[in-house]
C-alpha positions in Angstrom: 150.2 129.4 90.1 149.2 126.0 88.3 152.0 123.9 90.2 150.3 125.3 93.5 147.3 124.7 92.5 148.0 121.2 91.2 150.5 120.5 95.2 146.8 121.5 96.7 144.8 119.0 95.0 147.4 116.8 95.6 147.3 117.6 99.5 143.5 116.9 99.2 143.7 113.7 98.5 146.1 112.5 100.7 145.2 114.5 103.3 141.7 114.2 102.7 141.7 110.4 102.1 139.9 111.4 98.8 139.8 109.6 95.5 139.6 110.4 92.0 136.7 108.4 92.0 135.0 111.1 94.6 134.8 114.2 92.3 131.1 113.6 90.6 132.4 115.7 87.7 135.0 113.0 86.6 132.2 110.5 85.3 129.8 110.8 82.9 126.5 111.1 85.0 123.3 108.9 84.3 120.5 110.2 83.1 117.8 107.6 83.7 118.3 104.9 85.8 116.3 101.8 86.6 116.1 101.2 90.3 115.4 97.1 91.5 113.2 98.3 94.8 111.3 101.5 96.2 114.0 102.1 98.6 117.0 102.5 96.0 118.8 105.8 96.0 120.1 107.1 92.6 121.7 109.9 91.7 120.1 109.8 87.9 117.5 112.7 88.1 115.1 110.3 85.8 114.6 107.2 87.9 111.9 104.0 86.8 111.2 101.1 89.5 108.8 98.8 88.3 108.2 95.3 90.3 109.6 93.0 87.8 113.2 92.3 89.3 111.6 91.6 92.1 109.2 89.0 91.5 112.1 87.0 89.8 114.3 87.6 92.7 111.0 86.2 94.9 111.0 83.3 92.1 114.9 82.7 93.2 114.1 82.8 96.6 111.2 80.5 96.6 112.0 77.7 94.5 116.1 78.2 94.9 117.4 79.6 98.0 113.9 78.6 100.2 114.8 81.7 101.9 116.7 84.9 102.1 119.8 84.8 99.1 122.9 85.4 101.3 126.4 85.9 99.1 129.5 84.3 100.8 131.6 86.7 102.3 129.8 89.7 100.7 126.3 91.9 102.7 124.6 94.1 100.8 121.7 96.5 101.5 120.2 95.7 98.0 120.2 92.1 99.0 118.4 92.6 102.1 116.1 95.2 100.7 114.9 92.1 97.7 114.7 89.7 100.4 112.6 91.8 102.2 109.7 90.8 99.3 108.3 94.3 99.8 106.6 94.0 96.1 104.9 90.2 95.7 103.0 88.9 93.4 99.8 89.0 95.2 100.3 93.1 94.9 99.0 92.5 91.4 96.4 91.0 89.1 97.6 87.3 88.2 96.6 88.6 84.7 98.6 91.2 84.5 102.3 89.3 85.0 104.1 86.1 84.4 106.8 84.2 86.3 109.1 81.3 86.2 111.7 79.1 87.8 113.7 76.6 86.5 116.8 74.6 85.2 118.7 76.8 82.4 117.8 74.5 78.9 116.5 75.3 75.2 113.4 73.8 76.3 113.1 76.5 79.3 113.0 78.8 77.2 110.7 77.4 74.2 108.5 77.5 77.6 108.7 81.0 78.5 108.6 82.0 74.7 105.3 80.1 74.6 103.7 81.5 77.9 104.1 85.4 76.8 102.8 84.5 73.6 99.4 83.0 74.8 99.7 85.7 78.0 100.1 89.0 76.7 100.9 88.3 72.4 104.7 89.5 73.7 108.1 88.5 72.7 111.1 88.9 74.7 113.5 90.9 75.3 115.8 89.8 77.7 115.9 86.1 76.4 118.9 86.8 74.3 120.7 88.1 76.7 121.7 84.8 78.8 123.3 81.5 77.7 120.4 78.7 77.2 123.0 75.8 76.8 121.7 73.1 79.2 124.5 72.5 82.1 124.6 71.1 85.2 124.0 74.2 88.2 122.5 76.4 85.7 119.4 78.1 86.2 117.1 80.8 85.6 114.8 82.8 87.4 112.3 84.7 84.9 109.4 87.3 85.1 107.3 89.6 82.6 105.3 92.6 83.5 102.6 93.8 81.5 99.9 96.8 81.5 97.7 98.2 78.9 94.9 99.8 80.2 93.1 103.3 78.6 91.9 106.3 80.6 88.1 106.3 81.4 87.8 109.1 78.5 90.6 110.2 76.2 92.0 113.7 77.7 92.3 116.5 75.3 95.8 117.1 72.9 97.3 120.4 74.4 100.0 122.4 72.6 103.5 121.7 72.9 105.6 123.2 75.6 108.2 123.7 77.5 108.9 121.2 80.4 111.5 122.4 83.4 114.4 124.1 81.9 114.8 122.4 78.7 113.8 124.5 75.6 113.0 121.6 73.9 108.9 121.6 73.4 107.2 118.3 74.3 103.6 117.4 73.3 101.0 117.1 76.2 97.6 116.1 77.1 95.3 117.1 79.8 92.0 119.6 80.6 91.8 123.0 79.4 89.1 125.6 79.3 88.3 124.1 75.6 88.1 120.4 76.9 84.6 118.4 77.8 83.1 119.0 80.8 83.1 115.0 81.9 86.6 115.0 81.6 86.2 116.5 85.3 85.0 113.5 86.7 87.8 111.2 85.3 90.4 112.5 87.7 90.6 113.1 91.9 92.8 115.6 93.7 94.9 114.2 96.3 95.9 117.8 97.5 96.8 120.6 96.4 99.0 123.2 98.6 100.9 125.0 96.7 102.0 125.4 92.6 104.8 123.0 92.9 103.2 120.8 95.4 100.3 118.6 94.7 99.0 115.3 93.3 95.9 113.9 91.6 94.4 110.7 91.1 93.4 109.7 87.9 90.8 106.4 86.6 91.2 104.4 84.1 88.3 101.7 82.4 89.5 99.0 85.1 91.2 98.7 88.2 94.3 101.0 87.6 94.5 104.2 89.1 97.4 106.6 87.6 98.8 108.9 90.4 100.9 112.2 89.5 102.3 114.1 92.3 104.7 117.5 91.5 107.4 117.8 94.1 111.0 119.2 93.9 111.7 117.2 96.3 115.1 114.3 96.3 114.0 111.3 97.6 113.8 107.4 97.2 110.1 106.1 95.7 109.2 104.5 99.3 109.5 108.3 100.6 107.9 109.9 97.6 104.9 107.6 98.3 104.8 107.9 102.1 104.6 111.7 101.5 102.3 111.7 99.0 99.9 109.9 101.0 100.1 111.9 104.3 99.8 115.1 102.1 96.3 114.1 101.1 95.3 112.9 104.5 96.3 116.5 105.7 94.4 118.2 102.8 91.2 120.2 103.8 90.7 121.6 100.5 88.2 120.1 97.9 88.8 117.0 96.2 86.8 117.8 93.6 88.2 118.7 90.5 86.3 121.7 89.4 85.3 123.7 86.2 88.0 126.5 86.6 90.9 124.0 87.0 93.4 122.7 84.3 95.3 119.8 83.9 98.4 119.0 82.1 100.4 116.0 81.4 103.1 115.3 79.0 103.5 112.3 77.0 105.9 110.2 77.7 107.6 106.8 75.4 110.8 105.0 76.9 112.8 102.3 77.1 115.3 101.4 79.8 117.6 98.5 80.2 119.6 97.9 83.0 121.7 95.6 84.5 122.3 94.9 88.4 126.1 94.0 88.3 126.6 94.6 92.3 124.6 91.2 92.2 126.6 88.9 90.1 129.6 86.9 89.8 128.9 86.5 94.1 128.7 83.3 95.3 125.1 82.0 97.3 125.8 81.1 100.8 125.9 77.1 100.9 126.3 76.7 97.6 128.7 76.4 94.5 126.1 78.8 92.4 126.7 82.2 91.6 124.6 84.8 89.7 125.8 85.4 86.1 123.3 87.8 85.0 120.5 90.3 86.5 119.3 92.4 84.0 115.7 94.0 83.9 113.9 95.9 80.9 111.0 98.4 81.3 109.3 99.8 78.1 106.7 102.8 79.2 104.4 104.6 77.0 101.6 107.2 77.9 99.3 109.7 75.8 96.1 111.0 76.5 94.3 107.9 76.0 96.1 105.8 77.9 99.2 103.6 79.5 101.6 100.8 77.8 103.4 98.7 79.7 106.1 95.7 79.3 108.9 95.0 81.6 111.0 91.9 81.7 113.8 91.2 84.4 116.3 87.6 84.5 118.4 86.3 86.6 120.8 83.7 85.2 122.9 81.3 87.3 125.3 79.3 87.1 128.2 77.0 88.8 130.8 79.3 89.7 134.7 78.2 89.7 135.8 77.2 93.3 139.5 77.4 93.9 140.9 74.8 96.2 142.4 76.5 99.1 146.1 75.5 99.5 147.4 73.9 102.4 150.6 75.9 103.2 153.2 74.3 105.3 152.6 75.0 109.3 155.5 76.0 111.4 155.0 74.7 115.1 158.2 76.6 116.1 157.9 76.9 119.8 160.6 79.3 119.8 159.6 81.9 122.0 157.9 81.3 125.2 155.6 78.1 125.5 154.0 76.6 128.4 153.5 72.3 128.6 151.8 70.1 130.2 152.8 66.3 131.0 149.6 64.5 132.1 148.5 60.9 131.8 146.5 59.6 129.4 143.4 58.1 131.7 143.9 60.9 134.3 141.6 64.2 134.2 144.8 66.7 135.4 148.3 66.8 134.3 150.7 66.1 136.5 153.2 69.0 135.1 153.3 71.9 133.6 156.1 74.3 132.6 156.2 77.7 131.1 159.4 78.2 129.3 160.5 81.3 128.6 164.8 81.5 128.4 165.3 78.1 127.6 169.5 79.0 128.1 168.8 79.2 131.8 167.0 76.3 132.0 169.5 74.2 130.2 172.0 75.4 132.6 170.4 74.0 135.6 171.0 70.3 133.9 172.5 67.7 135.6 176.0 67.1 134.6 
């Protein structure tokens, strides 16, 4: 019974034109993943996008490329999707983020150090990550992220629970029956339609809104967003979040690293420069006063190794069939032309 089984799974995959690579089970799954733009798929069920990565990419683009960064000889939807600029920098307050572009030196980075300091009091993360050793084609593309804003009034501490199938209890934060009756006004529905289905706005002391929408639901952030948005323009309940309803939030405290390897080691269209690193950090922390957050993302480049193309020996053996042309030189027309085809024949016609 095994051998059949085993001349089956054989027959799969070459019948099949299937892989080891294509059974899911055969790798280790990731669990969170860090996703460069809105319209990345991922199969990690926890998934982060933050718009770091993509200011430095919009720092690469501007002040390196002066366009759209095109890879020789390689297309990629990722590539198209960051030079789409669909998160800029005018998307968010200038005080909340920092970016930079230049030639890869110590002195770079004693710049960057500097600016986070006096910015946001932050050191880096990412920094150590890349090779500061001044060189000619070397450079770096550089961006911080950073939030820290509190809720309009610190929701109340809930009991520990559950969350999804995990038996693991989490602490959590939120509006209950015991809570203060302004709480109410610190939050908006968006909709609510059914117990697994619906979103809420909530306010914060300044210009951040935090939005929490339930949904079983698969889908890329872009979709997620879109949906969430037409649900509440749909929504003919109340808005209002009333005495009889409860919230519940848990607290959350990450930190994510990841690094964007499709994107390196490529070489730029029209240039000897190749990206060496693209890495991007998000640290995320919420509790029922509030949000924390610090993301970094680089992009290191660097002169990448050309290799001289050889010029192998060319053969111009007219052995098979050929056609000429006799013609002369100050003339617009030949004045022969031959296709030769069994050149024995011909040479048999010769004139003894």
């Amino acid at each position: 019974m095994k051998k059949i089984l085993v001349s089956v799974f054989a027959a799969l995959l070459f019948f099949g034109g299937l892989s080891a690579n294509a059974f899911w089970w055969t790798k280790q799954e990731e669990t969170i993943a860090l996703v460069p733009t809105m319209k990345c798929p991922s199969q990690a069920q926890n998934r982060i996008w933050v718009g770091t990565f993509q200011l430095a990419w919009n720092e690469l683009m501007d002040n390196f490329t002066k366009g759209p960064v095109k890879f020789e000889g390689y297309k990629s939807p990722l590539v198209k999707e960051l030079n789409s600029q669909s998160f800029k920098a005018a998307y968010i307050s200038p005080d909340s983020y920092y970016s930079k572009f230049g030639e890869t030196s110590p002195e770079l980075r004693a710049e960057i150090e500097q600016a986070i300091k006096e910015k946001f009091n932050e050191t880096s993360d990412v920094l150590d990550a890349i090779d500061w050793t001044k060189d000619e084609g070397k450079y770096v593309a550089y961006a911080m992220l950073k939030k820290d804003f509190k809720f309009i009034k610190a929701f109340s501490k809930l009991e520990s629970d559950k969350f999804g199938s995990n038996r693991t209890k989490v602490e959590y934060f939120g509006i209950n029956k015991d809570s203060e009756a302004d709480l109410d006004n610190t939050l908006r529905v968006l909709f609510y339609n059914a117990k697994n289905d619906f979103a809420v706005a909530i306010r914060t002391e300044g210009k951040d809104l935090v939005y929490l929408y339930r949904t079983d639901d698969d889908k890329t952030f872009d979709k997620y967003y879109s949906d969430m948005m037409i649900k509440k323009a749909q929504y003919e309940g109340s808005y209002e979040f009333s005495s009889k309803d409860e919230l519940k939030v848990p607290n959350l405290d990450l930190y994510k690293e990841q690094e964007f390897n499709q994107l390196t080691h490529k070489r730029i269209k029209g240039t000897n420069i190749e990206i060496d690193k693209a890495l991007e950090t998000v640290q995320f922390k919420m509790n029922n006063e509030g949000v924390k957050l610090k993301s970094e993302a680089i992009i290191a480049m660097k002169t990448c190794a050309l290799f001289p193309q050889e010029n192998k020996p060319r053969k111009f053996y007219f052995d098979d069939t050929f056609v000429m042309f006799l013609q002369e030189y100050d003339q617009q027309v030949p004045y022969f032309a031959m296709r030769v085809n069994d050149v024995e024949t011909l040479n048999k016609t010769a004139k003894k």
